[in-house]
C-alpha positions, 0 to 999 in steps of 0.5 A: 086453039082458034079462040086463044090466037087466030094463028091456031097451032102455029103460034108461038110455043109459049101461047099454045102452051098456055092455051092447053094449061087453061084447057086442062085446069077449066076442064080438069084434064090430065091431058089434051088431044092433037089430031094429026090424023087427016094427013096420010100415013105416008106423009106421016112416015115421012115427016114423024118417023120416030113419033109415029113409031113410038105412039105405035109402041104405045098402041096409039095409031095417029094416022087414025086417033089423036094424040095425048098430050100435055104442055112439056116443062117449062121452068127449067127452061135457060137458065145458065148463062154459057157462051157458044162453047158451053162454059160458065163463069165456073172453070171445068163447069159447062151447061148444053141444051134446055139448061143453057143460056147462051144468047143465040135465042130469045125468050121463046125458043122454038123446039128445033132450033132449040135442038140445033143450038143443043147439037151445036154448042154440044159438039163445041163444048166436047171440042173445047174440053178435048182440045184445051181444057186440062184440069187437075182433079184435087184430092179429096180426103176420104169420106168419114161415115162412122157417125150416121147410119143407114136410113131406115125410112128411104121413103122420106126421099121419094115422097120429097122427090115427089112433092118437089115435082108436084108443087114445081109444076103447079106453082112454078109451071106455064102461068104464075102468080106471086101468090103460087110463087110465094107458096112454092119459096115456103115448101122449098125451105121445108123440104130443105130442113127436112134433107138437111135433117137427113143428110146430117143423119143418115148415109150419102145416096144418089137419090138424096144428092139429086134431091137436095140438088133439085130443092137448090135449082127449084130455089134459084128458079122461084127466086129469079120468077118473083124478081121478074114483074112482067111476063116475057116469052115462056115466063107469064105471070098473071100479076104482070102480064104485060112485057116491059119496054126493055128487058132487064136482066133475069137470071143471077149472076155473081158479084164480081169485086170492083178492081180497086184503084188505090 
């Protein structure tokens, strides 16, 4: 780490990120090593229980041998502007955690205050639906199914699950490029054909809603990413590398009509 930052594993997540992505791809690695194994086991009991005894549980004794790991993703990182009791501008539609833009932190969370805000504003947002929030359900009519038919090659969906995730986390990952950015927009409007080829076609599963939901968000997320010409906090592109002096908004936010005054 020392030769990406003098502040080694202390310096910021986005950094160390970035330092174990380089790693990985120069060297061709699925994952890189964290030694932790010159603390005692007591101080390891102590601090990381409950990694301790998951790496356990995976035959992994960190008090002896370093631990595989890889940088976590990063690209759905705040992105659903709420306030500090979890609502959107959409009435009933509320966002916690990692999905949440609430204005408490910056451009580069820190993985427990990030966890405090998740427990914060997660209680807030159950208070509020508890205490204030009524909605009336409407009623929907019944689902007409009698021109599709079941799917006789549900592998098309796990194989677009799949390829979503992959080109997501290469294209659309820790370092960008408007040229990876550009290839992951062109995947996505096939994949889009193609479910919506499907959904036309065949019966309504979860699986297919998770997926088209998945190809909606990655959309919105490449979109956003070629709109943003610098890098800041987990956002780095490597054809703005540079932060501008002040930061413009970054996420999409709806047109809201202008009160007429006639």
């Amino acid at each position: 780490m020392l030769k990406f930052d003098e502040r080694a594993e202390l310096a910021p997540r986005d950094v160390v990120a970035r330092a174990i992505d380089f790693e990985m791809k120069k060297r061709g690695l699925d994952y890189v090593h964290l030694d932790i194994s010159h603390q005692s086991l007591e101080f390891l009991q102590e601090h990381f229980p409950t990694i301790y005894q998951r790496c356990l549980e995976l035959g992994i004794d960190i008090s002896k041998e370093p631990i595989p790991i890889v940088p976590a993703v990063h690209f759905t990182c705040g992105g659903v502007v709420t306030d500090t009791m979890g609502r959107t501008d959409l009435a009933g539609l509320y966002a916690v955690g990692e999905t949440a833009c609430t204005g408490l932190h910056g451009a580069n969370r820190l993985a427990s205050n990030s966890l405090l805000e998740c427990v914060v504003v997660g209680r807030a947002c159950a208070q509020h639906i508890e205490q204030e929030t009524r909605f009336k359900v409407p009623e929907l009519p019944a689902w007409d199914e009698s021109r599709v038919t079941n799917a006789d090659e549900e592998v098309v969906i796990a194989h677009n699950w799949d390829e979503l995730r992959r080109f997501m986390w290469n294209y659309v990952g820790i370092v960008r490029t408007t040229k990876r950015l550009e290839r992951a927009k062109h995947r996505i409007r096939l994949l889009r054909e193609e479910i919506d080829e499907y959904y036309r076609n065949f019966r309504i599963t979860h699986d297919l809603l998770e997926l088209r939901n998945l190809v909606d968000v990655a959309s919105l997320i490449v979109n956003s990413a070629l709109s943003r010409h610098e890098s800041r906090g987990l956002h780095f592109s490597r054809d703005y590398p540079a932060t501008l002096p002040k930061a413009l908004p970054s996420v999409m936010t709806p047109k809201r009509r202008k009160a007429s005054s006639e």
